[in-house]
C-alpha positions as a Python dict, from the first residue, in 0.01 Angstrom:
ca = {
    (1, 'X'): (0, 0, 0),
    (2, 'X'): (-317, -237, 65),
    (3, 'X'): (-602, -131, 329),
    (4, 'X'): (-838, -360, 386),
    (5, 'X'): (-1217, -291, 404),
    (6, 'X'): (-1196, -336, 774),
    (7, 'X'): (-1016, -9, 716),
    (8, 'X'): (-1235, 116, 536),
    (9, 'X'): (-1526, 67, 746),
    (10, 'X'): (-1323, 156, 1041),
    (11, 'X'): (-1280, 576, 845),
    (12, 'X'): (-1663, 508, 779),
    (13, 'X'): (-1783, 474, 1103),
    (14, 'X'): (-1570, 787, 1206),
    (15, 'X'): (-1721, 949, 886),
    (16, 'X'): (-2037, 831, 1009),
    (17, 'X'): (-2132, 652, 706),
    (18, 'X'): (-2301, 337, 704),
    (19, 'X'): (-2138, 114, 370),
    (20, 'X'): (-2251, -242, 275),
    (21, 'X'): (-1981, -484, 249),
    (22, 'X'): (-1939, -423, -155),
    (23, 'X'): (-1885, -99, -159),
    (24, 'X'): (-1623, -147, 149),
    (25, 'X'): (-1407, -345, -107),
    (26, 'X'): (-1450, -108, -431),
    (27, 'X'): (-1364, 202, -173),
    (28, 'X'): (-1050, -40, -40),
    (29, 'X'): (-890, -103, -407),
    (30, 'X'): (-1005, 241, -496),
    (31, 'X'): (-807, 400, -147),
    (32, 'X'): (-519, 163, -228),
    (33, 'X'): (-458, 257, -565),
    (34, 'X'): (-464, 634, -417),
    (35, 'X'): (-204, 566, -167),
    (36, 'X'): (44, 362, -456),
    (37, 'X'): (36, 667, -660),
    (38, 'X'): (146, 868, -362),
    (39, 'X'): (365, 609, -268),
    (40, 'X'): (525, 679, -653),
    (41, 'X'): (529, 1006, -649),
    (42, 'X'): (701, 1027, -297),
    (43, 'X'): (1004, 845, -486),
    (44, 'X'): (1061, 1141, -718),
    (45, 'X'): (1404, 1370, -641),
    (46, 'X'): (1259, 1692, -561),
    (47, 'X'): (1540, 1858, -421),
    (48, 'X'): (1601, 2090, -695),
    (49, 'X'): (1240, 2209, -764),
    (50, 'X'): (1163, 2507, -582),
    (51, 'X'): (850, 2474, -323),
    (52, 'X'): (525, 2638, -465),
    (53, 'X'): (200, 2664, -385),
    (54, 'X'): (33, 2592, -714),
    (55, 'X'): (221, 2507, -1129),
    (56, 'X'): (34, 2753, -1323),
    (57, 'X'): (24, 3174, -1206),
    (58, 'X'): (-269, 3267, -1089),
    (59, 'X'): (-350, 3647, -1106),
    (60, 'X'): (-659, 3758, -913),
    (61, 'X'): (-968, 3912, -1107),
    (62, 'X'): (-1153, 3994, -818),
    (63, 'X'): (-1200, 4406, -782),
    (64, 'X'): (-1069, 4562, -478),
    (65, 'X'): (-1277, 4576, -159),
    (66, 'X'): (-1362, 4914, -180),
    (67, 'X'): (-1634, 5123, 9),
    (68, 'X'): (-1860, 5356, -205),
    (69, 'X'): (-2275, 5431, -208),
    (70, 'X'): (-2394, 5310, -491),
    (71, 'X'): (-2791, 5345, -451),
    (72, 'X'): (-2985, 5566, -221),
    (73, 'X'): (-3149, 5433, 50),
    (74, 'X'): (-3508, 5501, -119),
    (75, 'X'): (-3414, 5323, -437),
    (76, 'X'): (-3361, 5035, -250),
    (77, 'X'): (-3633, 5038, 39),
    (78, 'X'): (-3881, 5098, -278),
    (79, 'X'): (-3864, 4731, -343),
    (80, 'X'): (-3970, 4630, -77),
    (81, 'X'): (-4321, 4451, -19),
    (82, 'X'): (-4311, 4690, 342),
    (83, 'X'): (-4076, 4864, 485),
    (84, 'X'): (-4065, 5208, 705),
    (85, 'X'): (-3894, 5475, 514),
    (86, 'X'): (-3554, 5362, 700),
    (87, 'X'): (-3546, 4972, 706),
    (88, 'X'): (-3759, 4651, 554),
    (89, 'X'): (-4007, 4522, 721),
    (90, 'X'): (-4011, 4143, 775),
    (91, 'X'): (-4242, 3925, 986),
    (92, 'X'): (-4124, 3811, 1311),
    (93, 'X'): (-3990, 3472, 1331),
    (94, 'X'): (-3873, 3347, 1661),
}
């Protein structure tokens, strides 16, 4: 499939991008090579492959969101450059 740089410039302005004319043609042949590939994998039978999200299993390694109290409230506020006994202090910024 072919898109012209008047195309291209046309999904730039709505991008708001501002392209010179060069890069308008690399970013056409670039977008129409895209759209071929599609174009040839769109031809492939696919009616026997079974619809999944992603080819390779992913299993999560993220820990479970869990609740606990890990540091006391001092151990933390004793950082602090100022702070109240109960919460920082931070300088007012409106």
């Amino acid at each position: 499939m072919k898109i012209s740089p008047e195309e291209v410039a046309k999904v730039a302005k709505l991008a708001r991008l501002e392209l010179p004319q060069d890069k308008l043609e690399l970013f056409a042949g670039q977008l129409g090579d895209i759209l071929d590939y599609m174009d040839k994998l769109g031809e492939l039978d696919t009616d026997d492959i079974e619809p999944m999200y992603s080819p390779v299993t992913h299993t999560t390694v993220l820990r479970k969101d869990e609740v606990k109290k890990e540091y006391a409230r001092e151990d933390v506020l004793s950082n602090a450059p100022k702070q109240d006994g109960k919460f920082f202090i931070v300088p007012r910024i409106v």
